[in-house]
Structures are given as structure tokens and as C-alpha cells.
C-alpha positions in Angstrom: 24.0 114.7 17.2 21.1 115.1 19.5 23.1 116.8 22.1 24.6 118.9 19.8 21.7 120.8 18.5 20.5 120.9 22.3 23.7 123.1 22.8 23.0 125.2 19.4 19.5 125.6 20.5 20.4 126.9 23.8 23.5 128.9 22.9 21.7 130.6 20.4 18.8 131.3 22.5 21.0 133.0 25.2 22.8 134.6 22.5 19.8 135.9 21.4 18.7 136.6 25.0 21.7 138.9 25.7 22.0 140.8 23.3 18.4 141.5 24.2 19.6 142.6 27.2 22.1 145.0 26.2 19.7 146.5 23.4 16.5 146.9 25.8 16.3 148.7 29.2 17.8 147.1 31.8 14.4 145.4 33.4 12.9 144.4 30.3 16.2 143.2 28.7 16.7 141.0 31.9 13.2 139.6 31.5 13.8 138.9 27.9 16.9 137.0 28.4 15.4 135.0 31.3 12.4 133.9 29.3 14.7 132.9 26.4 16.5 131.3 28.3 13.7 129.0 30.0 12.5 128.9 26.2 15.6 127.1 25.5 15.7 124.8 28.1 12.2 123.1 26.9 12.9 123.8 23.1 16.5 122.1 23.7 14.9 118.9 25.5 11.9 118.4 22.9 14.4 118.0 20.4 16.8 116.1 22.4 13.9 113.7 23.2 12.7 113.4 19.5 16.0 113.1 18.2 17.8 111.4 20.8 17.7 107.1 20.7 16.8 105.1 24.1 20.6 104.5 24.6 21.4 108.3 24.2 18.8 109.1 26.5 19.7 106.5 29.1 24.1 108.3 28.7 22.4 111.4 29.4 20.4 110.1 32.4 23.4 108.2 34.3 25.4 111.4 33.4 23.0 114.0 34.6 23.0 111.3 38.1 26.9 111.2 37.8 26.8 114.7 38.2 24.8 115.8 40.4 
């Protein structure tokens, strides 16, 4: 569940965040969206971390590693 409501957080951030970007002028709008969007990267991974158990954390650790 905790990565789940990372991936809401941050979806609806950048949802948020471009439709900023089509409402405001084109340099603002792009600033907008690129704040939100750094807004819900940290948002997203408080709440991961509160909600998130030690094993969840650890899966997401290997996977990020995995990954990259």
C-alpha cells in the first residue's frame, strides 16, 4: 500500500503540475510544474518511509539497485 500512495501522490502532483502549465504562461507554468514535481518526490518518500515496513523498504532498496 505504501508504494501505492507514493504513485497517487506523485501522479497527482504532476497532474496538478501540468495542467499548471498549460493554464499559466509558458515560463511560470514550467516552473510550477517543476517545483511540484520536486514537491512530490519528497512528499511521496515521507510517506513511503512512514508507511512503508523495514521489509518494504529493504524490496524497494534491492529494486532501486536492480535497476539502476
Amino acid at each position: 500500500m505504501a508504494h501505492f500512495n507514493r504513485f497517487l501522490i506523485t501522479f497527482g502532483f504532476l497532474l496538478f503540475g501540468l495542467f499548471m502549465w498549460v493554464i499559466l504562461p509558458n515560463t511560470i507554468g514550467l516552473i510550477v510544474f517543476i517545483l511540484l514535481g520536486f514537491v512530490a518526490a519528497v512528499l511521496g518518500a515521507i510517506v513511503f518511509k512512514k508507511q512503508a515496513t523495514e521489509k518494504q523498504i529493504k524490496e524497494d532498496l534491492q529494486n532501486r539497485l536492480n535497476n539502476d
